[in-house]
C-alpha positions as CSV (number, residue, x, y, z in Angstrom):
1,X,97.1,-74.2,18.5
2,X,100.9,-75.1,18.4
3,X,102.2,-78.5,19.2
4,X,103.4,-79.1,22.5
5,X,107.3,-78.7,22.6
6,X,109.3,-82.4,22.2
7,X,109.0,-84.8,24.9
8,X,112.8,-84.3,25.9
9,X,112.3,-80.4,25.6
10,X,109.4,-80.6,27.9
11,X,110.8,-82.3,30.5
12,X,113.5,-79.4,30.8
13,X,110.9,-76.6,29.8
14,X,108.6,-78.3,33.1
15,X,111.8,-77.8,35.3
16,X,112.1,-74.1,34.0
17,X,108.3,-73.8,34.9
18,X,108.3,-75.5,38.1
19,X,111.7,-73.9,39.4
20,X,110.2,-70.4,38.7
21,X,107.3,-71.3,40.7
22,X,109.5,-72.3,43.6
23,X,111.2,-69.0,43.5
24,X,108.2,-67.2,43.7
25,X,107.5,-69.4,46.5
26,X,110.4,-68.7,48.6
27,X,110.7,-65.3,47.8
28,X,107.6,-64.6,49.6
29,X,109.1,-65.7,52.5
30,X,111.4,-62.7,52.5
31,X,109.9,-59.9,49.8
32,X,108.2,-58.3,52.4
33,X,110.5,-57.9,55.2
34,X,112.2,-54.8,53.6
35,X,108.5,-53.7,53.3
36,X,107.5,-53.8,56.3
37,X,108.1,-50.2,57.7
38,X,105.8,-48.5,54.4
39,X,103.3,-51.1,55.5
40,X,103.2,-50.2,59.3
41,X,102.9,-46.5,58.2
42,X,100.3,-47.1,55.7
43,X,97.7,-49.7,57.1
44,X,98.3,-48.3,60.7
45,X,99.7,-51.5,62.2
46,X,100.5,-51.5,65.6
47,X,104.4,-52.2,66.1
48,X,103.7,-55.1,67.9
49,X,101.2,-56.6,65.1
50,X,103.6,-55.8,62.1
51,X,105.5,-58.9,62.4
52,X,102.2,-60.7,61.5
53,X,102.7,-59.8,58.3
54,X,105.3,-62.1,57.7
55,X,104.0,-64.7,60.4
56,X,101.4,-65.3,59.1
57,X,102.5,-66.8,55.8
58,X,105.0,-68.7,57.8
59,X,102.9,-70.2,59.6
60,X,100.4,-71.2,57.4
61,X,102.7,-72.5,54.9
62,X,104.7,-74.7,57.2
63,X,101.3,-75.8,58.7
64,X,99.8,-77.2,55.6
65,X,102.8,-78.4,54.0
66,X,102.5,-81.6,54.7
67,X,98.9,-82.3,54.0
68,X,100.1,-80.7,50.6
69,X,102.4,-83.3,49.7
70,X,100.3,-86.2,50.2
71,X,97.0,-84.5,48.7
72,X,99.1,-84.2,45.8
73,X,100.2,-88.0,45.8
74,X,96.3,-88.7,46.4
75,X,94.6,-86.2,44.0
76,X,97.1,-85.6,41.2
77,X,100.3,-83.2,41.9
78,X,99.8,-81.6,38.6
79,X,96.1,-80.4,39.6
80,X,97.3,-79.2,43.3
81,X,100.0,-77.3,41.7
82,X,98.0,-75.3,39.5
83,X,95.4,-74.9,42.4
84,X,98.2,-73.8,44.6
85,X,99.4,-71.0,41.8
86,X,95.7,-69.7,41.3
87,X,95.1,-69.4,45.0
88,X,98.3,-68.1,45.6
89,X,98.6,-65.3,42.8
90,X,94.6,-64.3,43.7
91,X,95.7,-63.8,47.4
92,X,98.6,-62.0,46.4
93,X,96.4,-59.8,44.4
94,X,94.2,-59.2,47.0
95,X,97.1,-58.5,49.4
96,X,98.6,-55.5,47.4
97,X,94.8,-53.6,47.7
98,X,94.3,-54.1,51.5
99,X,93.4,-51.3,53.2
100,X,93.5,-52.8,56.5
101,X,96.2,-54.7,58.8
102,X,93.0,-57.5,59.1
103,X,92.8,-57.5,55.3
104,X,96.3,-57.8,54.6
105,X,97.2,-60.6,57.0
106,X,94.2,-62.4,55.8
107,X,95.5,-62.1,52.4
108,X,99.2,-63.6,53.8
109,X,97.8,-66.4,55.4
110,X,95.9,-67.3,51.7
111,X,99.3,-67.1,50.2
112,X,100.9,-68.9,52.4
113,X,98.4,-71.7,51.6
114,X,98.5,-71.5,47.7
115,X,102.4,-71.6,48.7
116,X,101.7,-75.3,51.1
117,X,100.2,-76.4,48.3
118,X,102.6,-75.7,45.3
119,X,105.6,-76.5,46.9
120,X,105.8,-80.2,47.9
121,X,103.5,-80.8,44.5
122,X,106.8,-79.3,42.5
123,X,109.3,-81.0,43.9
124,X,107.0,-84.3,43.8
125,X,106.4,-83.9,40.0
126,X,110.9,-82.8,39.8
127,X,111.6,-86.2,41.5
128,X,109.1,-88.2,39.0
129,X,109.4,-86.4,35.8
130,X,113.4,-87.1,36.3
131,X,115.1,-90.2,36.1
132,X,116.9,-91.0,39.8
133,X,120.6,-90.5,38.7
134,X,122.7,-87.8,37.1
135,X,119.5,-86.7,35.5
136,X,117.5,-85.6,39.0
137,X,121.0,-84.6,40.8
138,X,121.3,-81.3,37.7
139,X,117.4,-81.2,38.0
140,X,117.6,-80.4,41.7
141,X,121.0,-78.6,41.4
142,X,118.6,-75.8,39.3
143,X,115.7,-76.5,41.8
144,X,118.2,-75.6,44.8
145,X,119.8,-72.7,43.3
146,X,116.6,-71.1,42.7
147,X,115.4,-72.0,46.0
148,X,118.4,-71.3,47.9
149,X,118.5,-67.6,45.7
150,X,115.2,-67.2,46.4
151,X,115.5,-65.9,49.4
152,X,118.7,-63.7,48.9
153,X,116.7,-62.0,45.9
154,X,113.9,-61.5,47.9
155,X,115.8,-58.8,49.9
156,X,117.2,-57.1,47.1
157,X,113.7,-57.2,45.1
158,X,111.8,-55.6,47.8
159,X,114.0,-53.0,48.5
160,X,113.6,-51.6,44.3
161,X,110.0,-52.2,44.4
162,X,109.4,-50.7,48.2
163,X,111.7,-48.0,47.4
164,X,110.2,-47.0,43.6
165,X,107.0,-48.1,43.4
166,X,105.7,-48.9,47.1
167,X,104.9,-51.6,49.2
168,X,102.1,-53.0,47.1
169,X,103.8,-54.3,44.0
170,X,105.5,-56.2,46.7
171,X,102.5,-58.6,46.2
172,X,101.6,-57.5,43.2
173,X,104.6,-58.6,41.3
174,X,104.0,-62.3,42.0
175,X,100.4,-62.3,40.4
176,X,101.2,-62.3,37.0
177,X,104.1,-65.2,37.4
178,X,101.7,-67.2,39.8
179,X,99.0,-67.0,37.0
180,X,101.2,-67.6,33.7
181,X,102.7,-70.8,35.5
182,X,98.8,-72.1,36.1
183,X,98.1,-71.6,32.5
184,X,101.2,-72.9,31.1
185,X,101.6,-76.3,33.6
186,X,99.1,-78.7,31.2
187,X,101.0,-78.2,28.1
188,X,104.0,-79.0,29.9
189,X,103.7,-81.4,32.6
190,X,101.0,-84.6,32.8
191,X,99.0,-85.6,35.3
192,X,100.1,-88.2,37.9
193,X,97.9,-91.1,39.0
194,X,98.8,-92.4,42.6
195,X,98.3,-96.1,41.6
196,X,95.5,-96.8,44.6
197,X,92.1,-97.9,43.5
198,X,90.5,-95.6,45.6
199,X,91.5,-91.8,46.5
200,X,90.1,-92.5,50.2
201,X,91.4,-89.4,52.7
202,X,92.7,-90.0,56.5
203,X,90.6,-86.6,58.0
204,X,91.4,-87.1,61.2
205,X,95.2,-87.8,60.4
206,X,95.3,-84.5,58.2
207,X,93.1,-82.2,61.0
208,X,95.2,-83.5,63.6
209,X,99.2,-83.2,61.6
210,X,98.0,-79.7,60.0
211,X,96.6,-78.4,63.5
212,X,99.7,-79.6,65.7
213,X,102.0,-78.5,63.2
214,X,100.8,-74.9,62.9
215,X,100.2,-74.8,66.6
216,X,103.6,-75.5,66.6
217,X,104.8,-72.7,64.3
218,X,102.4,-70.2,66.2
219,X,104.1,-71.1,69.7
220,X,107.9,-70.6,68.3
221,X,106.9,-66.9,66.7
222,X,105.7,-66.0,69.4
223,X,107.2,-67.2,72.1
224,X,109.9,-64.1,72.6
225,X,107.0,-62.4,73.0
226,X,104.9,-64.0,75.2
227,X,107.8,-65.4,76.9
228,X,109.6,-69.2,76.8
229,X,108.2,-69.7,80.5
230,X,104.7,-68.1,80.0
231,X,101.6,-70.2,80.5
232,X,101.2,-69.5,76.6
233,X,103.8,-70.6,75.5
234,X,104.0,-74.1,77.4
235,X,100.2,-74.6,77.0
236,X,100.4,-74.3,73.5
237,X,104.1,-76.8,72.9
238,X,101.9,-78.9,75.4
239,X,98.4,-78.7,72.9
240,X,101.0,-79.5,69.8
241,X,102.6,-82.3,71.3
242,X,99.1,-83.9,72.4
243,X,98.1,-83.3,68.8
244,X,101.1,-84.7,66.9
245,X,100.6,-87.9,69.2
246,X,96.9,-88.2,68.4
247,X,98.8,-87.8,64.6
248,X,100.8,-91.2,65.2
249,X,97.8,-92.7,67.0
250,X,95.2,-92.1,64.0
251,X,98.3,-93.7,61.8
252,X,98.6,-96.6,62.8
253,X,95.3,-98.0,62.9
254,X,94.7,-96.4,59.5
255,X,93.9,-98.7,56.6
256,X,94.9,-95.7,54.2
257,X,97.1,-93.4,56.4
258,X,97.9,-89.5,55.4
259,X,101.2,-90.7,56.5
260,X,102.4,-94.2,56.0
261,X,105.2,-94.9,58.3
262,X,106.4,-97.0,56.3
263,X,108.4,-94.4,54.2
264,X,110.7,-94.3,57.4
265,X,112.3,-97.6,57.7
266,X,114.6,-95.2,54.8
267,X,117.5,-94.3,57.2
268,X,118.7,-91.8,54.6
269,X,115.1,-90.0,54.2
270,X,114.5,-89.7,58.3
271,X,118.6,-88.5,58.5
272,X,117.9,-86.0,55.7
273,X,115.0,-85.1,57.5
274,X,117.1,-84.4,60.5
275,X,119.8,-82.5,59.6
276,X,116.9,-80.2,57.1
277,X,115.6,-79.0,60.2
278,X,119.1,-77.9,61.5
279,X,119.8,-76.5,58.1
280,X,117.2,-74.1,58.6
281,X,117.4,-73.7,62.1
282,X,120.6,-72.1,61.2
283,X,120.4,-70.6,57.5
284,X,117.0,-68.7,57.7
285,X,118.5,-66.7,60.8
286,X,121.4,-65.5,59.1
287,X,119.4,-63.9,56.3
288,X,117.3,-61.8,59.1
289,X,120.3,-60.9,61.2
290,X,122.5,-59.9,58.5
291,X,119.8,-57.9,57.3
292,X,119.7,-56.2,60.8
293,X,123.3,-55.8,61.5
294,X,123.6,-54.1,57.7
295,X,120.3,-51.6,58.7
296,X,120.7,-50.9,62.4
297,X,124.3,-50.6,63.0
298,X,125.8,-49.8,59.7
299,X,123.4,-47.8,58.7
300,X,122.2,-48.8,55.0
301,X,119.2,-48.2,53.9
302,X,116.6,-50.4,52.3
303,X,117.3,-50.3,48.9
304,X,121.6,-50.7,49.5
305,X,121.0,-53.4,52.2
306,X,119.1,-55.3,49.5
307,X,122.0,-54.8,46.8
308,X,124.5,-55.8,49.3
309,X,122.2,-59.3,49.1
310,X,123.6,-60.0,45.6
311,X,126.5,-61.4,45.5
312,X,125.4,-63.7,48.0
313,X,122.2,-64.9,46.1
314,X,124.9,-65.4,42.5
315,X,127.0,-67.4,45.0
316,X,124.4,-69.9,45.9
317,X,123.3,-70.3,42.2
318,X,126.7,-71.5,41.3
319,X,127.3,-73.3,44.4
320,X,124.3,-75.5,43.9
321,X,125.0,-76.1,40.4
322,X,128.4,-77.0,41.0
323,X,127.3,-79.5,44.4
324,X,124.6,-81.5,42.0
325,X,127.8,-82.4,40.0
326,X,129.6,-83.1,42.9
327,X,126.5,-85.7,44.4
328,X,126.6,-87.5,41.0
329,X,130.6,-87.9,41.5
330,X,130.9,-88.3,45.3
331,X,127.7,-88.8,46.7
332,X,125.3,-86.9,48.7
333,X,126.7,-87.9,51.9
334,X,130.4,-86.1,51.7
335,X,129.0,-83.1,49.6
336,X,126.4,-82.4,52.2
337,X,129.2,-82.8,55.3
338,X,131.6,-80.6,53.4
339,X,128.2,-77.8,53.1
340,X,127.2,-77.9,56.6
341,X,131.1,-77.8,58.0
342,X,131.3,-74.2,55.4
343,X,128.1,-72.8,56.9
344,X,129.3,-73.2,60.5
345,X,132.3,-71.6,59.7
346,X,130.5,-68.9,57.5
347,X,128.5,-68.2,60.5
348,X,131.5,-68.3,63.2
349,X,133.1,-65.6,60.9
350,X,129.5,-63.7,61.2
351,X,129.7,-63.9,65.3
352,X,132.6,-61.6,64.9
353,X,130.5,-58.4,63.5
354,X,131.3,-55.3,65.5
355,X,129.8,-51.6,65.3
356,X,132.8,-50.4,63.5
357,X,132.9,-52.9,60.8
358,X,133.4,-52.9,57.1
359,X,131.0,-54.5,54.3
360,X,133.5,-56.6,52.7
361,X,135.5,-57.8,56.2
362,X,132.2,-58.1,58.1
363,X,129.0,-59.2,55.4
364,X,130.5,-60.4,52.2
365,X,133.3,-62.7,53.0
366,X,131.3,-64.7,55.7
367,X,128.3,-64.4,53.7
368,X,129.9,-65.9,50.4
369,X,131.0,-68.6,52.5
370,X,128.0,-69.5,53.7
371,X,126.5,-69.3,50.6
372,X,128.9,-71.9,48.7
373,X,127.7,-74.1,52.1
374,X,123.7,-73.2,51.4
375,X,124.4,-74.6,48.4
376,X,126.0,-77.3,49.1
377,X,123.6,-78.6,51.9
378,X,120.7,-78.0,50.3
379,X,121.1,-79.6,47.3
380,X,122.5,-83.1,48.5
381,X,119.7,-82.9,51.7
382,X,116.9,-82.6,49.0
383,X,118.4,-85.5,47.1
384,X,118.4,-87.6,50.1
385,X,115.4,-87.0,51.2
386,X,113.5,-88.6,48.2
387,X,116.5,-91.1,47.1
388,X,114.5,-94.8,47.4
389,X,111.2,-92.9,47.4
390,X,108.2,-94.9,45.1
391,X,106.7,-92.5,42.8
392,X,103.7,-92.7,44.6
393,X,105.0,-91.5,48.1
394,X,107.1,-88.9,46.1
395,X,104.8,-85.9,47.7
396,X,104.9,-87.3,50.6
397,X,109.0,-86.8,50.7
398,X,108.7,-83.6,49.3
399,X,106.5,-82.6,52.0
400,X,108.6,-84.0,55.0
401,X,112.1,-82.1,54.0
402,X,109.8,-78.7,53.2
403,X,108.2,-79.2,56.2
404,X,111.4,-80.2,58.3
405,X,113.0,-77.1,56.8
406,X,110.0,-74.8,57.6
407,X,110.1,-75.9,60.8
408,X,113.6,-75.7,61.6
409,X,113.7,-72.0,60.6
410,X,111.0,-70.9,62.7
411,X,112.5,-72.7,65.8
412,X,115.7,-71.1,64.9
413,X,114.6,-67.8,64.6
414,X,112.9,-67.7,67.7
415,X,115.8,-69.5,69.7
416,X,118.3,-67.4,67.9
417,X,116.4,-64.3,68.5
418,X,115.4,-64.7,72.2
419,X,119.5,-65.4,72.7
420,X,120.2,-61.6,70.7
421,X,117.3,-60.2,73.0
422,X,118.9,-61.6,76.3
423,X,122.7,-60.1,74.8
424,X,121.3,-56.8,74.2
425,X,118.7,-56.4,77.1
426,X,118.0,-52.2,77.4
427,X,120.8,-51.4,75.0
428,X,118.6,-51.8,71.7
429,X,119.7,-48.3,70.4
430,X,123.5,-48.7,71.2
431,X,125.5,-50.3,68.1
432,X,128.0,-52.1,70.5
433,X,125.0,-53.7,72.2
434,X,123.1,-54.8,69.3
435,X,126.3,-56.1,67.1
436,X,127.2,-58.4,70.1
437,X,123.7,-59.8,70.4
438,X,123.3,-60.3,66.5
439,X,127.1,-62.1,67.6
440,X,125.9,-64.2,69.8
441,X,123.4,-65.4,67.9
442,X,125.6,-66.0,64.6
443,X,127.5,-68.0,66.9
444,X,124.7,-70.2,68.4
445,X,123.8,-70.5,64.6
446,X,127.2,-72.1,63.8
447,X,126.7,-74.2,66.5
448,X,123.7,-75.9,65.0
449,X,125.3,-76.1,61.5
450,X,128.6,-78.0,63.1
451,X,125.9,-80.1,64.9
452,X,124.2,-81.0,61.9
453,X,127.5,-81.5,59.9
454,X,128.4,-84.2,62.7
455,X,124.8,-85.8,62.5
456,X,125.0,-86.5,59.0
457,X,127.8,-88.6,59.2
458,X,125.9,-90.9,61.6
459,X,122.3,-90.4,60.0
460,X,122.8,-90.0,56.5
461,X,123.5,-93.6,55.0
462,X,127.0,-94.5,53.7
463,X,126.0,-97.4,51.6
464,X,122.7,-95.1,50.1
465,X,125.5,-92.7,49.2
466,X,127.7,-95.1,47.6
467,X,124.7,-96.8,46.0
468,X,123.7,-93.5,44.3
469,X,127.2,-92.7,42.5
470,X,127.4,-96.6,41.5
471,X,123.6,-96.3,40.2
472,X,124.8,-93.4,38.2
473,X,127.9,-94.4,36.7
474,X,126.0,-97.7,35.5
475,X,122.8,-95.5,34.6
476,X,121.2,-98.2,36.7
477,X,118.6,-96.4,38.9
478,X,117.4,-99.3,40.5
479,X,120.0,-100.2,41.9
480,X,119.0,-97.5,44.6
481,X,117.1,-99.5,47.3
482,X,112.7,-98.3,47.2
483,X,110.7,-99.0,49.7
484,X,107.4,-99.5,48.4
């Protein structure tokens, strides 16, 4: 057998690895929406049921994610990764031969598990495996340009594959990835050891946080359906609440908490959280309703509504390179302001679509502007949200901002949505009517980013900020405050 590659190599060849599993990752989150009209037609869905297809994996994912990150701190991030690829590349398998709408979902829901599993473990081993400092800043400039493309590419990939092969390679595509990653992650990336003398699990903190938190997801993708007012929808928000609080309850009387609370007393890790929430609240919206706006009132097809993703997905690559060069200069703090401030007025542009507009007026201007912001917020957010982190709560981190950003974009899209629904009312087939809800809800967006660009100069710490670019510039990285 060959040698394992140089210790320095390694450390960037791991990145490559773990960054490709990330994209595969997010990319799930949005292959399939292109999809979903070959799907309907061929397993029968009911229109109602189709969205269930992509539900299902959001909810599951954004359920578990947290109980991901801390199993991986507890039983080795390296050996929940590569359980997370195997499960997920089997399910995805599976997915592409369903020959039934219960089969298939079934199959989403497994992948969006393998997916709960492998993300907060990657970005755990990212943060550990690089030094905090100019080193982690590029490693997490690649992480969010993958992560932030991800979903851009996801359009534009399951439009050719939908379009020339069918719906099933779809799923079948991210097998082979999912499997070479699992095969390849020992000769590249060690296991970790969590430091406690015994591997002891809080069950009822991780039953109740996974339950309340999926509840959660289930009541805000639904709800336009079942109605913000039904009996539904308020029963379950009131079952999730009662859960989440039986959460903090179980904490903190554990002797070895799923969550130690601890990790907050950080004021930059709960800001970060914060304004990730918002960041998706507003970002994973514009993907669907630029999607819609480009398909139902311009009239592209699948496969040139997924080209038209491109330039987009190229200008978050660069922009997120470019912003982890910016952190290490400026700090996190201004470089994630300046990114919020762009996607607000990315998405104020947007809120001006009409039926008679123009690609490059109406989708690419707005969108590369929001794009240079994506990549700009997401790259300094994910920075602060594990700067001062021990090693040993770094999944732990890693699952709060994934799960803050999971969250945030299913409460967007159902807040964004049911404000489209209310603009449009009976007028779905009419252009006018349809480009003035997907307006309104573009601007209700940008209303969330400019919120979140004014919360992060409150919540987000100055002096952390500061500390990092002094910690940098003396190759210091101590002299970033850890809580313990």
């Amino acid at each position: 057998m060959p040698s394992s590659p140089p210790k320095a190599d390694r450390k960037w060849l791991a990145l490559v690895l773990l960054a490709s599993a990330q994209f595969v990752v997010v990319l799930d989150a949005s292959i399939v929406n292109v999809a979903l009209p070959s799907i309907g037609r061929d397993l029968e869905f009911a229109q109602e049921d189709l969205a269930w297809v992509v539900n299902a994996y959001t909810l599951v994912f954004g359920g578990f994610l947290l109980l991901g990150g801390r199993m991986a701190d507890l039983l080795g991030r390296r050996r929940l990764f590569m359980a997370g690829l195997v499960l997920f590349g089997t399910a995805s398998l599976v997915g592409g031969f369903a020959q039934s709408e219960g089969q298939l979902i079934a199959a989403r829901a497994a992948q969006g598990l393998g997916a709960a599993l492998v993300s907060p473990a990657a970005l755990s081993i990212v943060t550990t495996l690089f030094t905090e400092g100019a080193e982690r800043n590029k490693a997490l400039g690649v992480w969010g340009a993958v992560a932030g493309g991800g979903g851009a590419a996801g359009v534009l990939l399951g439009g050719v594959l939908t379009s020339q092969l069918g719906w099933e390679w779809v799923l079948w595509t991210l097998t082979p990835v999912a499997f070479i990653a699992a095969i390849l992650t020992p000769r590249l990336i060690d296991e970790s050891d969590s430091g406690a003398d015994t591997k002891t699990f809080d069950v009822a903190g991780a039953v109740s946080v996974t339950a309340g938190l999926s509840l959660l997801v289930y009541a805000l993708v639904d709800a336009n359906d079942a109605g913000w007012g039904s009996t539904q929808t308020i029963g379950l928000l009131g079952l999730t609440a009662a859960l989440l609080l039986t959460f903090v309850f179980v904490e903190s009387r554990s002797s070895a908490p799923l969550v130690p609370f601890r990790i907050f007393r950080l004021r930059t890790l709960r800001g970060a959280n914060v304004i990730g929430l918002l960041i998706g609240m507003s970002l994973f919206s514009m993907f669907f309703f630029v999607s819609l706006y480009m398909q139902q009132v311009l009239g592209y097809g699948a496969l040139k509504a997924g080209f038209a993703y491109l330039p987009l997905a190229l200008t978050i690559i660069f922009a997120a390179g470019l912003a982890s060069v910016l952190v290490t200069r400026l700090g996190f703090k201004p470089v994630l302001v300046t990114g919020l401030t762009l996607i607000a007025v990315g998405l104020l542009w947007f809120s001006f679509v009409s039926p008679g507009g123009t690609f490059v007026g109406d989708v690419l201007f707005p969108s590369l502007l929001a794009a240079v912001g994506l990549g700009f917020s997401f790259v300094p957010v994910t920075i602060a949200a594990v700067t001062g982190v021990s090693n040993s709560d770094a999944g732990l981190a890693s699952g709060l901002i994934n799960t803050s950003q999971q969250i945030g974009g299913a409460l967007g899209l159902a807040v964004l949505s049911a404000i489209s629904i209310s603009t449009i009312g009976d007028r779905g087939r009419d252009p006018a009517a349809l480009a003035e809800g997907f307006g309104d809800a573009f601007l209700a967006g940008a209303a969330v980013a400019a919120l979140g660009a004014l919360l992060a100069l409150t919540l987000i710490s100055g002096r952390d900020s500061k500390a990092h670019v002094e910690a940098v510039q003396s190759g210091d990285p101590e002299a970033v405050p850890v809580v313990a």
